[in-house]
N, C-alpha and C positions, 0 to 999 in steps of 0.2 A: 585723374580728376583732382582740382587742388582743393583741398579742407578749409570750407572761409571759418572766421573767426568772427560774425559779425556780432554774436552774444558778447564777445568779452569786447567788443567795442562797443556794445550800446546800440548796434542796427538792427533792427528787423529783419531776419533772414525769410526767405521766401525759395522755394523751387520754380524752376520755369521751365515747362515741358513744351516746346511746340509742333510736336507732332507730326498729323499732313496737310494734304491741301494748301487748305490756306491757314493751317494752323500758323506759318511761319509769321503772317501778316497780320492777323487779329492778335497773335500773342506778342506782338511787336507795339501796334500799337495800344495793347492795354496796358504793358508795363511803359509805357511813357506817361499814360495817363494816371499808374497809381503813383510815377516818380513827385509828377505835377502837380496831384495833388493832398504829396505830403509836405512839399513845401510849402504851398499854399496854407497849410495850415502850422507849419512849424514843428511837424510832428515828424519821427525818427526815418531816416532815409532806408533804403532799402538793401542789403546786402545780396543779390541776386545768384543762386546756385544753377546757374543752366543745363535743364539735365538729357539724354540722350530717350526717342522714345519711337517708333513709329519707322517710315524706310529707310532714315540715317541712321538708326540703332539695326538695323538689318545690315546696311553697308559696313558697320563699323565693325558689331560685335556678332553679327550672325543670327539675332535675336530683337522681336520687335520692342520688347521689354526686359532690357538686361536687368541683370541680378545688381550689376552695380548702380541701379538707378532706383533701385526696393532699397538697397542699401542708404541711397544716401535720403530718399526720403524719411526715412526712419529716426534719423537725427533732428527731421524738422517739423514744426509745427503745422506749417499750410503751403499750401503751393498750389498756381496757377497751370492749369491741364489744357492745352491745343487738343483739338478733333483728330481720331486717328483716323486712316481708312484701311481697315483691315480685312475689307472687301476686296480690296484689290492687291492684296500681300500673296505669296506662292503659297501654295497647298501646305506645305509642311510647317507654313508661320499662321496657320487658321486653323490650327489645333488649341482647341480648349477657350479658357474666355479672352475677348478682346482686351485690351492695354487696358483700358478704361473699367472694366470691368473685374481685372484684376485687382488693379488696384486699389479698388472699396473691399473688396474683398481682404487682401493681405491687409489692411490697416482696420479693419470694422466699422468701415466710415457707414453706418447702416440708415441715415437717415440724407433725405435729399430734398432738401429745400426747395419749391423752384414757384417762383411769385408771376404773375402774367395780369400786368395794369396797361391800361388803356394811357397812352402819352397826346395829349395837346400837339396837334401836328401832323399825328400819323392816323391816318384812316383804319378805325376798328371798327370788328360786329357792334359793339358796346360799351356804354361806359363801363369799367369794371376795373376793381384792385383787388384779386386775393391771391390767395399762397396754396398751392398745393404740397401738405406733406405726404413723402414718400417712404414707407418702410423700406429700406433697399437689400436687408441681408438675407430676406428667403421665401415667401409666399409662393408665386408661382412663377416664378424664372428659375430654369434648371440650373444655372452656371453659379447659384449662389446659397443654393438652400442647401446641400450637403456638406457633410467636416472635409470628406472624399469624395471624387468619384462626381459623376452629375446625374442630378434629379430626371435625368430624359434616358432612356433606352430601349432597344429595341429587339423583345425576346424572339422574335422571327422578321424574317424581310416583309412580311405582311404586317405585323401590327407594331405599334412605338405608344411608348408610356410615356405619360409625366408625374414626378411627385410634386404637389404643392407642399409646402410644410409653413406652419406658422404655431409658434411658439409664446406662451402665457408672456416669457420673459422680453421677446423681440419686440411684441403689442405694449408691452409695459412705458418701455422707453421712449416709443415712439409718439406711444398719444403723451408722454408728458411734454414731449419738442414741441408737438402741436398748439399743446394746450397755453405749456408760455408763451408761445407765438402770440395764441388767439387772445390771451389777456395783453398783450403789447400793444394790440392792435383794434379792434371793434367789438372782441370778446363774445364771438359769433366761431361756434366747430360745427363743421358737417364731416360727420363718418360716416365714408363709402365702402360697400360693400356688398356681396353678391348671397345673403345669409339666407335668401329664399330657396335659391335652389346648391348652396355649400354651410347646409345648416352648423357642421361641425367644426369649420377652419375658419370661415367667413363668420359665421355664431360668435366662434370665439375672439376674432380681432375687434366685432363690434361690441360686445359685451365686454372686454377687456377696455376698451377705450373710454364708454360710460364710466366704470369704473374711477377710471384714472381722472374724468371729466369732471365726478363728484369730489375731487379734490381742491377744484377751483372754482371756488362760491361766484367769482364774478362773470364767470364761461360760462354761455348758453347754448348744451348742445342738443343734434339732431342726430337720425342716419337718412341717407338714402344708398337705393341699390344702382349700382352704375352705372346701369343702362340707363334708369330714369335720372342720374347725373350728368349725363351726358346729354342728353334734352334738356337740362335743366341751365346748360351749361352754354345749349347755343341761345336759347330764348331769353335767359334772363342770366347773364354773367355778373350782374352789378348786385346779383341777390345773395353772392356768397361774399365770405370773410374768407378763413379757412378750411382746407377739406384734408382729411389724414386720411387714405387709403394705404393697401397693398401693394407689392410692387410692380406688377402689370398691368393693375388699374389705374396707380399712379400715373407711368410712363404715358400710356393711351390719353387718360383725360389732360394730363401736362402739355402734351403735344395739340391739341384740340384747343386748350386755352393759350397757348402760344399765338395758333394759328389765328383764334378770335381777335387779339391783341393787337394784332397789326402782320405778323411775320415772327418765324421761327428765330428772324436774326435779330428779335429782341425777348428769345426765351433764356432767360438765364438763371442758372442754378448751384447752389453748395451743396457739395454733400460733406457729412462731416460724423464724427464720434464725439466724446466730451474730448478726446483732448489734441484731435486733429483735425484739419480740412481741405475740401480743393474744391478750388474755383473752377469751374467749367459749363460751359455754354450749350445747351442743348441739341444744338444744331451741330450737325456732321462736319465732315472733311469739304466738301464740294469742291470735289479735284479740278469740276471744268474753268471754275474760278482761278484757280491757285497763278500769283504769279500775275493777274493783270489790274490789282490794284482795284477789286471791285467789290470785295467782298466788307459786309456788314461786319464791324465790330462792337456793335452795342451789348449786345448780349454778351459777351464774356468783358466787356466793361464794366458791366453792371452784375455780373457775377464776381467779380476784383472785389468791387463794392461793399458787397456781400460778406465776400473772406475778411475785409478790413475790420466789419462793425467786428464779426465776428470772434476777429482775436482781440477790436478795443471791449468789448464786453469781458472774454476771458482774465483780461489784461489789466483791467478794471483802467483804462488809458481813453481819454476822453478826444484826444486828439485824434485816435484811429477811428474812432465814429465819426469823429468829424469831417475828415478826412473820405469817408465812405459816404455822409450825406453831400458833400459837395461833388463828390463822380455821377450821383444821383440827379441831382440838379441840373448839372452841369449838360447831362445826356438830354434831360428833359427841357431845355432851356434850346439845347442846338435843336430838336424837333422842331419846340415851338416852332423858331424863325424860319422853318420851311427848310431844312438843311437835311438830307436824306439819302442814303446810300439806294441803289436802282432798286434792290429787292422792294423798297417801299416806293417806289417812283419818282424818287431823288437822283439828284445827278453827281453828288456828292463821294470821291471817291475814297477809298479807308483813309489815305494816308489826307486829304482834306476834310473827312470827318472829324478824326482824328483831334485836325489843328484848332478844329470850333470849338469842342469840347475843351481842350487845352485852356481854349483863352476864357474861355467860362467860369473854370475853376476859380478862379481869383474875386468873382464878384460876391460872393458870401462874407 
């Protein structure tokens, strides 16, 4: 693997993982799309670290996620993540957590951004624009809540445990992600949670979030429990701002408001730490796609997006927001004019989606 240099030139380095499926094809054409519209804005080009991950890191190194691929993300600040499928990997590469999972895991990316707005163009339950924050490093998913070892086991072939674990300090972080979100934004938090019948874990993530809520005079928050979220959530989506849950609560109601939005292949999501991120798309592998040119790339266009504001914020660099509100636009602008990949009942194929977006950028 050759060691790019793009810090000491001045580029923006970036990893770029594409994974399976159709990961070859969506992560194709999103880095065209963020090339396009850093030009468009004059803002730094992109040094590109292509890294090995999914059945070509099987073919190469023997492993779905080589060690030299932790490696080199560790030099960099953010990088764009293709859908693995590690459903359909051999038995002995379906041990332990997926690719994807991993690697929140090794870098402590513990928070996962993922917004679900209704776009002009594309048929949803609703109007609606909010952001679901997600705690990602331990609540009740086994493969991420322990230091060792996972939270799921099974002390006879009759019965299987789970530990959920949630921690003062994990709650602490998380509702502050949310809360700057929610001051950025309509300054409206709904904390979800299950504290009726998990008075002790659940108790504590919602009380902890309050907390942290009362630190921002101009955030006005709430809870509900997520069941009644989730009704809350088909009937009236345009009622919420922001919502910070758990992270199987997250996951569940993310995918529901995905679904309300239009389609999963415009769920798009960051997960991130304070001093890292990845870009990556909600939606799977969909291996029966892979390869005909048919697959939706909005969602991890608009997760790009996402990673750009994200380092122009860290970066305190006006042009990487910029840069991130024109892929915004740019997606929402190709809707409008009726321009749609078939999941949405467009006839629009990536790589002509792709081109619309493309020429869109330049009208900001």
């Amino acid at each position: 693997m050759t060691e790019l240099s793009g810090n000491e030139r001045g580029l923006l380095r970036l990893g770029l993982i594409e994974g399976d499926g159709i990961g070859p094809e969506v992560v194709r054409a999103t880095r065209e799309v963020v090339d396009e519209a850093l030009a468009a804005v004059s803002a730094p080009e992109v040094d590109w670290m292509p890294l090995p991950m999914g059945h070509k890191a099987i073919e190469q190194f023997g492993e779905p996620l080589p060690e030299s691929t932790l490696q080199a993300l560790e030099r960099l600040d953010a990088w764009i993540l293709g859908p693995h499928d590690n459903a359909s990997y051999a038995p002995e590469h379906r041990i332990g957590a997926p690719p994807g999972g991993a690697i929140r895991k090794r870098f402590g990316l513990f928070a996962n951004i993922r917004p679900a707005r209704a776009f002009a163009g594309v048929r949803a339950a609703a109007d609606m624009d909010l952001v679901i924050v997600r705690e990602n490093s331990e609540g009740l998913y086994a493969d991420r809540n322990m230091f060792a070892g996972s939270g799921e086991f099974a002390p006879s072939a009759d019965v299987a445990l789970s530990v959920g674990v949630v921690t003062r300090a994990a709650c602490e972080r998380i509702a502050h992600e949310a809360c700057r979100l929610a001051a950025s934004r309509r300054h409206r938090l709904t904390i979800v949670h299950k504290a009726n019948v998990l008075p002790m874990t659940m108790g504590l993530f919602r009380d902890v979030c309050y907390e942290v809520a009362a630190e921002y005079p101009g955030v006005v928050a709430d809870d509900e429990h997520v069941d009644a979220a989730a009704a809350h959530l088909v009937r009236a989506p345009g009622d919420y701002d922001v919502l910070v849950t758990e992270n199987l609560f997250g996951d569940i109601l993310s995918d529901l408001a995905g679904e309300l939005s239009g389609s999963l292949g415009l769920a798009a999501s960051l997960n991130c730490s304070a001093t890292q991120a990845m870009a990556q798309a909600v939606h799977g592998a969909a291996p029966a796609l892979a390869g005909h040119n048919r697959a939706n790339p909005a969602a991890l266009q608009l997760s790009a997006a996402m990673l750009l504001r994200w380092l122009g914020s860290r970066r305190a660099d006006r042009g990487l927001s910029l840069a991130a509100d024109h892929i915004e636009r740019a997606v929402a602008a190709t809707f409008a004019a009726g321009i749609a990949t078939a999941d949405l009942g467009g006839l629009a194929s990536t790589a002509e989606f792709t081109e619309q977006v493309r020429a869109r950028l330049h009208r900001w």
